[in-house]
Every structure is written in C-alpha cells, then in structure tokens.
VEXLO-902924 format. One line per field, with one value per atom (N, C-alpha, C): residue in one letter; residue number from 0; y, z, x; atom name. Coordinates in nm, 4 decimals. Atoms other than C-alpha are relative to their C-alpha. Layout:
! residues N
res	(A; ...) $
n	(NUM; ...) $
yy	(Y; ...) $
zz	(Z; ...) $
xx	(X; ...) $
atom	(CA; ...) $
This chain:
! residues 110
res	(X; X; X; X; X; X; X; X; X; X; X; X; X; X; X; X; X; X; X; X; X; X; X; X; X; X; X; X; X; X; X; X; X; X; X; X; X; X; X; X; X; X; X; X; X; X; X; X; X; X; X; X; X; X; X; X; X; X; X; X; X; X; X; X; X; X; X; X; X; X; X; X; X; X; X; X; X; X; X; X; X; X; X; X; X; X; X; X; X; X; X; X; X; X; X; X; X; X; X; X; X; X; X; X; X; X; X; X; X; X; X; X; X; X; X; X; X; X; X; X; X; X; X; X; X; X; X; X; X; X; X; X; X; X; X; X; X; X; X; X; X; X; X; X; X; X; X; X; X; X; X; X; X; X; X; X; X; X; X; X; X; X; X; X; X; X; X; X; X; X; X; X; X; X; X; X; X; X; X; X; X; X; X; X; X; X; X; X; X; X; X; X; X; X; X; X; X; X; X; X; X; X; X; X; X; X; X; X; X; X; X; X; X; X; X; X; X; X; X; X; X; X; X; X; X; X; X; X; X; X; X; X; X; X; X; X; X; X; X; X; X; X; X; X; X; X; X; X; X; X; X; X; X; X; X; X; X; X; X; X; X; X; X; X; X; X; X; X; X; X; X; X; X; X; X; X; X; X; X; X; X; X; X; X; X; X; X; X; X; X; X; X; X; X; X; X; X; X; X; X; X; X; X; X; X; X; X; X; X; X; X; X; X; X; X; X; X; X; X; X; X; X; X; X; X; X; X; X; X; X) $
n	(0; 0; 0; 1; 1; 1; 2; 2; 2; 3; 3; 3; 4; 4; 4; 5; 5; 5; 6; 6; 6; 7; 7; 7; 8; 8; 8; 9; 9; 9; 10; 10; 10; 11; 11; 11; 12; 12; 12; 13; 13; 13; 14; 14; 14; 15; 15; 15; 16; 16; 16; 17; 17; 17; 18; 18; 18; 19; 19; 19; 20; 20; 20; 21; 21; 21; 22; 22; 22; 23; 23; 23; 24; 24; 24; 25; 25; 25; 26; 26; 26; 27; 27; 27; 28; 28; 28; 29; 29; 29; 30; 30; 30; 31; 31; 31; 32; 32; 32; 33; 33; 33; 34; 34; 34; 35; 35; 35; 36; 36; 36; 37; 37; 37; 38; 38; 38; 39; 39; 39; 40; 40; 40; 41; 41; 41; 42; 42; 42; 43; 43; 43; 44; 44; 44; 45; 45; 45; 46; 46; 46; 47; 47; 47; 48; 48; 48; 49; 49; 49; 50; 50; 50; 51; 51; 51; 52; 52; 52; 53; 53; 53; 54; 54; 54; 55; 55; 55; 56; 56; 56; 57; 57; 57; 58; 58; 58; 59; 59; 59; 60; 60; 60; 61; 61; 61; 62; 62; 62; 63; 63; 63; 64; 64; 64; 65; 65; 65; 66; 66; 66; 67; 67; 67; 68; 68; 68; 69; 69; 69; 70; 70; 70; 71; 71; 71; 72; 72; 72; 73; 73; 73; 74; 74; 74; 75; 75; 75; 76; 76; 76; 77; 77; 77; 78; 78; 78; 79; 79; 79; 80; 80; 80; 81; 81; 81; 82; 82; 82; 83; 83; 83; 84; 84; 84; 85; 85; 85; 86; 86; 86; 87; 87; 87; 88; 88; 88; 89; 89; 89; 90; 90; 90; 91; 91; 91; 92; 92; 92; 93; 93; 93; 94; 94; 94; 95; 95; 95; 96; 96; 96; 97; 97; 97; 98; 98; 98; 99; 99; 99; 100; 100; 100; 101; 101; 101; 102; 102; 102; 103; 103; 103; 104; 104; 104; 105; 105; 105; 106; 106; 106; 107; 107; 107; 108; 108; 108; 109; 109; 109) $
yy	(0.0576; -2.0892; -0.0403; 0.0421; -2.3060; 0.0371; -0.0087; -2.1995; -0.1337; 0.1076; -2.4738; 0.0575; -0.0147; -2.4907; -0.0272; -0.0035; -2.3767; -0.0526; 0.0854; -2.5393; 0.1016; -0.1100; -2.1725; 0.0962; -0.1522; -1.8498; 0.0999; -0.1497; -1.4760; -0.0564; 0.0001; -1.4579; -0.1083; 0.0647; -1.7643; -0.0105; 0.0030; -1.7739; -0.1444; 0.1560; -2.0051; 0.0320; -0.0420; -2.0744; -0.0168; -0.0289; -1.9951; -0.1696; 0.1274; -2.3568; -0.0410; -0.0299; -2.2366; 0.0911; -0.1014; -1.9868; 0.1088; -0.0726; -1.7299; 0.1256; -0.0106; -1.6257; -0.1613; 0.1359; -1.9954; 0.0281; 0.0313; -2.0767; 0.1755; -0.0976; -1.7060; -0.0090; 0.0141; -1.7004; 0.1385; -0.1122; -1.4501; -0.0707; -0.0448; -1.3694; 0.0015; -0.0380; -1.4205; 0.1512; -0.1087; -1.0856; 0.0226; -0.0046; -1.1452; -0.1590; 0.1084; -1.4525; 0.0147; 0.0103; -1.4637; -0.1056; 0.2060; -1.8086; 0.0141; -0.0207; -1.6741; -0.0337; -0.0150; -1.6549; -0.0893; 0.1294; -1.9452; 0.0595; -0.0736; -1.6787; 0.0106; -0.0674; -1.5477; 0.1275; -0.0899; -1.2150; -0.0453; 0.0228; -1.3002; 0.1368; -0.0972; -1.0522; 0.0444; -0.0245; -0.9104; -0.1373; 0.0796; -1.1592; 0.0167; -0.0571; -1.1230; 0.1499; -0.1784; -0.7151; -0.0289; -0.0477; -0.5729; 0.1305; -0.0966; -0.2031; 0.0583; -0.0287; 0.0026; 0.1396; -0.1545; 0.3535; 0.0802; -0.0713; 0.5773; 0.1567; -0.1728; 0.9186; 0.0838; -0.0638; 1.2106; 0.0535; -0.0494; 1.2640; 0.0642; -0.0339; 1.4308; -0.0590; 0.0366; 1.2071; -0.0107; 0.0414; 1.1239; 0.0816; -0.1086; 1.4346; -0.0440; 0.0261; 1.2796; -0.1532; 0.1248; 1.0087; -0.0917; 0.1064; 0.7541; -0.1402; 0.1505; 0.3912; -0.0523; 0.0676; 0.2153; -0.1266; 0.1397; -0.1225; -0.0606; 0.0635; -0.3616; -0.1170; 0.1550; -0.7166; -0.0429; 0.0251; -0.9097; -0.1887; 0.1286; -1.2402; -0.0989; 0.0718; -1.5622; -0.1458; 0.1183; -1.9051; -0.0793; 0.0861; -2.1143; -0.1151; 0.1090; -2.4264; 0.0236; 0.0151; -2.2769; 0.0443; -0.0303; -2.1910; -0.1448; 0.0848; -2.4390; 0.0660; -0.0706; -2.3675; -0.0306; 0.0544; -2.3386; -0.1078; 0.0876; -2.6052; 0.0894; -0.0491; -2.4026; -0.1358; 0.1246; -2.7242; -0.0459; 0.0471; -2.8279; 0.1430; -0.1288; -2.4980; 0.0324; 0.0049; -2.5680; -0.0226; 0.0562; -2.6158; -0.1293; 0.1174; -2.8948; -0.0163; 0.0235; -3.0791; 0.0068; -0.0157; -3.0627; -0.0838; 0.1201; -3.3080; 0.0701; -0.1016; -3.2376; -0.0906; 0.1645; -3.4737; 0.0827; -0.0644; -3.4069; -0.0512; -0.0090; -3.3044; -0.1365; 0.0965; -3.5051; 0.1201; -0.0401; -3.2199; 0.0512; -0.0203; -3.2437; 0.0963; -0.0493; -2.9905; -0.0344; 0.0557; -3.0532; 0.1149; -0.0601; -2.8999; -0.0330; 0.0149; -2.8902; -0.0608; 0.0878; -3.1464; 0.0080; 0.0297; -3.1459; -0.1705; 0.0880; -3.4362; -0.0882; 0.0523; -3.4376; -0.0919; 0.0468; -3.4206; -0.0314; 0.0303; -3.4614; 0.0977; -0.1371; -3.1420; 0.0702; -0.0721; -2.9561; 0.1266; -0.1166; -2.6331; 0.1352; -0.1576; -2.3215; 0.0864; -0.1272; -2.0613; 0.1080; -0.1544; -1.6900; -0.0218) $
zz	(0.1254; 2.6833; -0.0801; 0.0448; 2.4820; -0.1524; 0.1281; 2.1126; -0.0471; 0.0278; 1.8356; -0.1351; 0.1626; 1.5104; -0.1039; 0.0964; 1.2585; -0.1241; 0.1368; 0.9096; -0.0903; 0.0558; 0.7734; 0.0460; -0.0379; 0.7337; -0.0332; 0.0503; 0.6596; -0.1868; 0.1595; 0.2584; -0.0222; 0.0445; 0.2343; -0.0531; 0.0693; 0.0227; 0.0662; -0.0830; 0.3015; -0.0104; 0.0105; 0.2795; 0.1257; -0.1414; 0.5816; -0.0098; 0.0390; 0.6611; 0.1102; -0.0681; 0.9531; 0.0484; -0.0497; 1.1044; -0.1036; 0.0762; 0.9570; -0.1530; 0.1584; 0.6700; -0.0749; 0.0767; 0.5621; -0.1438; 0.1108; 0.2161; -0.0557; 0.0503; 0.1584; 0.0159; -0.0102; 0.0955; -0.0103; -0.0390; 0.1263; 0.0217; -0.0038; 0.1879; 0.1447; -0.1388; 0.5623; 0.0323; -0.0650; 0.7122; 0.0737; -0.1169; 1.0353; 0.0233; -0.0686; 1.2492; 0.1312; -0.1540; 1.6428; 0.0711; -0.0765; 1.7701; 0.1392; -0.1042; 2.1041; 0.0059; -0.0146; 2.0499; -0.1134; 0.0968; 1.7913; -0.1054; 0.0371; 1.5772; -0.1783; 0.1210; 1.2104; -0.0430; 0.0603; 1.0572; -0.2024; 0.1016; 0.7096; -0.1009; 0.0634; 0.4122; -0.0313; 0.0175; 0.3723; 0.0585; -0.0451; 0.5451; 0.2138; -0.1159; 0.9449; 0.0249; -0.0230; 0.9196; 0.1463; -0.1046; 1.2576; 0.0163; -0.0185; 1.3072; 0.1064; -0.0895; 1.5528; 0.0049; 0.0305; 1.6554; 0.0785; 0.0185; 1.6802; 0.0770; -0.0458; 1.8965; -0.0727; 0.0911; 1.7351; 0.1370; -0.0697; 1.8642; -0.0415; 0.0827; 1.8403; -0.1522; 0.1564; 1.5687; -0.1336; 0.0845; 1.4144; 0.0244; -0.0401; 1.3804; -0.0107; 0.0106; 1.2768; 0.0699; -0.0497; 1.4803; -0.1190; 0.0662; 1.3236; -0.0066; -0.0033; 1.2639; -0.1019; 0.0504; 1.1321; -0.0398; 0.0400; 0.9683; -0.0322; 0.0540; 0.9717; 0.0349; -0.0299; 0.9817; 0.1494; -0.1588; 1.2881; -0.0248; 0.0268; 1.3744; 0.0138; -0.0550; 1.3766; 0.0109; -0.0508; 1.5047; -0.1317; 0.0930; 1.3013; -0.0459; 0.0446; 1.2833; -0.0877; 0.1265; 1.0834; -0.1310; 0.1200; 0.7651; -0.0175; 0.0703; 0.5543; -0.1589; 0.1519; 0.2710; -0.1200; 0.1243; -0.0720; -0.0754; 0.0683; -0.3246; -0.1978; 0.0927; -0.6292; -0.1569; 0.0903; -0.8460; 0.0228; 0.0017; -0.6481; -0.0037; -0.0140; -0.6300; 0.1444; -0.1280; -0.2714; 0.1491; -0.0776; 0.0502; 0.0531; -0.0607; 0.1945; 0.0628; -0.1252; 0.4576; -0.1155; 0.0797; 0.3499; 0.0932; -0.0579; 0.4033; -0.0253; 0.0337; 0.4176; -0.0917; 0.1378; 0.1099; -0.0026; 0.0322; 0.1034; -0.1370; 0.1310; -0.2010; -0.0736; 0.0395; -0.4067; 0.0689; -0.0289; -0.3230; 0.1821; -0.1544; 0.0688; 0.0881; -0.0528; 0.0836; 0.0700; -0.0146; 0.2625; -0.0199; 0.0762; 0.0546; 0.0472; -0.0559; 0.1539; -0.1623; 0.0975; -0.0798; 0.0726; -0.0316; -0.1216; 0.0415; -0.0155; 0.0310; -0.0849; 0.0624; -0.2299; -0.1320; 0.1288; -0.5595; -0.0061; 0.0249; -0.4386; -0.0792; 0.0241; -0.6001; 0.0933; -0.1301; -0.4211; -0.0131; -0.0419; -0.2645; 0.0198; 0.0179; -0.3655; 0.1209; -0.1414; -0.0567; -0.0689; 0.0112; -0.1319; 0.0781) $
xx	(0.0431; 0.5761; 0.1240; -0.1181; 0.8274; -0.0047; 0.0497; 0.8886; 0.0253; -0.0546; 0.9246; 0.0436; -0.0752; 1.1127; -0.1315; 0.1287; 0.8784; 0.0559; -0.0213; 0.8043; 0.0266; 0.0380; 0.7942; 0.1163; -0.1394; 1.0591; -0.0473; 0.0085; 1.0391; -0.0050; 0.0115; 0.9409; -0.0856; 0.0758; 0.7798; -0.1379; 0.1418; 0.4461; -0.0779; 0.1043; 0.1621; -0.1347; 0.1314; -0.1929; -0.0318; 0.0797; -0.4018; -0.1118; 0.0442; -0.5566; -0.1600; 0.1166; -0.8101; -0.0119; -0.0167; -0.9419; -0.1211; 0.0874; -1.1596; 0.0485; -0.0696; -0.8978; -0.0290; -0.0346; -0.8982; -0.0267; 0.0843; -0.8437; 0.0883; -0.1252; -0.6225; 0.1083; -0.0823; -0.2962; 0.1072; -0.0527; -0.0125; 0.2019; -0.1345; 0.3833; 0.0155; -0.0041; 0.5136; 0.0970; -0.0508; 0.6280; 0.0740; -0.0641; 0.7548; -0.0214; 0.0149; 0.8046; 0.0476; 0.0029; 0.7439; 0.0288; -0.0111; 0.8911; -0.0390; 0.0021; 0.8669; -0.1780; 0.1153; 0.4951; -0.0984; 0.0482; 0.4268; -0.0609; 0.0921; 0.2883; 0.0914; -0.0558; 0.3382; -0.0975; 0.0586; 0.2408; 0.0396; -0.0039; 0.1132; -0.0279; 0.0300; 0.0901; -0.2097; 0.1154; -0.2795; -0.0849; 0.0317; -0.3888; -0.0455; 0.0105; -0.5979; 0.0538; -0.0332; -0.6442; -0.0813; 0.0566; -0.7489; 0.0281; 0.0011; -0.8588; 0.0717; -0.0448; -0.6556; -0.0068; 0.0560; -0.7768; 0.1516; -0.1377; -0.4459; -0.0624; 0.0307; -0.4897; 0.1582; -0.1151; -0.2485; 0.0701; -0.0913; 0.0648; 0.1188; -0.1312; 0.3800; 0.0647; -0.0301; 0.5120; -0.1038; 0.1552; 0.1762; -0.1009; 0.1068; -0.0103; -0.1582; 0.1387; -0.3428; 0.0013; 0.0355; -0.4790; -0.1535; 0.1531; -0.8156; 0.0764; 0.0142; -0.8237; 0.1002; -0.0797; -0.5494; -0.0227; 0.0324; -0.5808; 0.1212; -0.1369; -0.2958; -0.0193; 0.0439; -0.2390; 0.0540; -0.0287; -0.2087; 0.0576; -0.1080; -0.0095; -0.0929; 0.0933; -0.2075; 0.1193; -0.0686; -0.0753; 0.0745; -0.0349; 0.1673; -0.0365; 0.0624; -0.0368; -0.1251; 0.1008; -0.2648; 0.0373; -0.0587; -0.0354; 0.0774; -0.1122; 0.1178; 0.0789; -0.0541; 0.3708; -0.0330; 0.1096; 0.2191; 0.1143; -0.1091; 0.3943; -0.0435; 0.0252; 0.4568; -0.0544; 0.0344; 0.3829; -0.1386; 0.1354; 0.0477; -0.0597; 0.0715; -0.0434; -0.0833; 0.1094; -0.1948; 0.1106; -0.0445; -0.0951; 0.0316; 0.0313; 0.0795; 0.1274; -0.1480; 0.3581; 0.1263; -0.1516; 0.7214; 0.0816; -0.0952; 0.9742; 0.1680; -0.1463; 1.3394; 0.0660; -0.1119; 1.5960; 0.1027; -0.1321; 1.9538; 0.0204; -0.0714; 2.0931; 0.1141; -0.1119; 2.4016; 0.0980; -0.1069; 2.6138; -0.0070; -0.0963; 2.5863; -0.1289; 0.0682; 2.3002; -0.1339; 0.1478; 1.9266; -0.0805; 0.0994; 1.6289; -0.1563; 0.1268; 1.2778; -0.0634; 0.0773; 1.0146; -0.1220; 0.1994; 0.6284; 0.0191; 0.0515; 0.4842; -0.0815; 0.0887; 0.2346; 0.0654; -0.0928; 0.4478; 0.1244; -0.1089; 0.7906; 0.0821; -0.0722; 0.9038; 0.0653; -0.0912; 1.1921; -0.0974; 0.0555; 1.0693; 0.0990; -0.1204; 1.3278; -0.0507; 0.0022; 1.3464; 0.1076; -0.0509; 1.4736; 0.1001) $
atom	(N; CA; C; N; CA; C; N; CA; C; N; CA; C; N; CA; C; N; CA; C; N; CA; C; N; CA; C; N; CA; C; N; CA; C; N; CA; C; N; CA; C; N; CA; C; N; CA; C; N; CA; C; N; CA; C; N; CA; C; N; CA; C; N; CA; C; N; CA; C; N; CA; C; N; CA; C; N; CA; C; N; CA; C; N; CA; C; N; CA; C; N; CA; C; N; CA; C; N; CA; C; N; CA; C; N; CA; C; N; CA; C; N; CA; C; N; CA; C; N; CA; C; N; CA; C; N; CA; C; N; CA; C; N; CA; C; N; CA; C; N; CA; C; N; CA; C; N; CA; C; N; CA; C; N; CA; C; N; CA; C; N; CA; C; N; CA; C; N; CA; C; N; CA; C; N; CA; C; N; CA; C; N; CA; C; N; CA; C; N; CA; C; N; CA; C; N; CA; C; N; CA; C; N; CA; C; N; CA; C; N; CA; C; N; CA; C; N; CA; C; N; CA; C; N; CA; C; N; CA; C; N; CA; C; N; CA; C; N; CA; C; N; CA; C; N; CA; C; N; CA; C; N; CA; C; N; CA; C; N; CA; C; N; CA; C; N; CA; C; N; CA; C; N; CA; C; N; CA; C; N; CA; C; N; CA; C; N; CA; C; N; CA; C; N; CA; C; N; CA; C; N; CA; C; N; CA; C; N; CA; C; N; CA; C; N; CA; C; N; CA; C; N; CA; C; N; CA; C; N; CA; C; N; CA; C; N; CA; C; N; CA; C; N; CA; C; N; CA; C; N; CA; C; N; CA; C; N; CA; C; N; CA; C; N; CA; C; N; CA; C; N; CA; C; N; CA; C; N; CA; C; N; CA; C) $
C-alpha cells in the first residue's frame, strides 16, 4: 500500500465529511501515512473489552477512538467556520502558508 502526502498534521482542528461521524469535528491525534488513516479527537469511539493483567489489574470495556481514513476529514477554516480544500500561497518573505479555497484566508498551524 503506497502512502500519500496528506492535506492534514498532528494538532490540526478537521471536520469529519463522511462516514457515520459526519458533520463532527475534532483535534487530530495521531497520523498513520503508512495506513492513510488519522486518529481524530472524540471522534469514531469503538468499545474494546480489556482482560486484567499484570499491569492493568482490572480488565472491562474500554472506549477509545479509532483511526478513520484521511479522505474523509477536511481542515476546518477558522474564518468559514466549515470545512474546506486548502491551497498553498507563498508568503513576501520566502515562506509557503496554507489558504482557504473558500475565503482566501491564510490558515495558521501550531
């Protein structure tokens, strides 16, 4: 499986665009290029039943999030307030900044 250069990084704030989150949004967590994947914040929980072990004396059902495909997040545009594509515009001083599509507002990254 080949990865690709995602539109999306660790920290970024994306809305979920299908899928049976659609329409929530969230904080990325992790990023899996290997596996085209992203773990989003509260976003796709899935139960996981835990037996007790040495480290983890009590076992039961764990709930945590799980990774879902990168084509279904786009990055929010703090200006539209919504999801949408991003373009790249170099700066005056040399740098290249990510821009909404919609409004043309640069897009600040952490």
């Amino acid at each position: 499986m080949e990865s690709i250069r995602f539109h999306v990084r660790k920290n970024d704030i994306v809305k979920v665009i299908a899928g049976k989150e659609k329409g929530k949004s969230g904080k990325i967590l992790k990023v899996l290029p290997k596996k085209n994947r992203v773990l989003v914040e509260k976003v796709n929980f899935i139960k996981r039943h835990s037996r007790p072990t040495g480290r983890t004396r009590q076992g039961g059902i764990i709930q945590k999030e799980a990774p879902i495909h990168v084509s279904n997040v786009l990055l929010l545009c703090p200006k539209c307030n919504q999801g949408v594509r991003t373009g790249m515009r170099e700066l005056e001083n040399g740098k290249k900044n990510l821009v909404c599509k919609k409004c043309g507002e640069l897009i600040e990254r952490t």
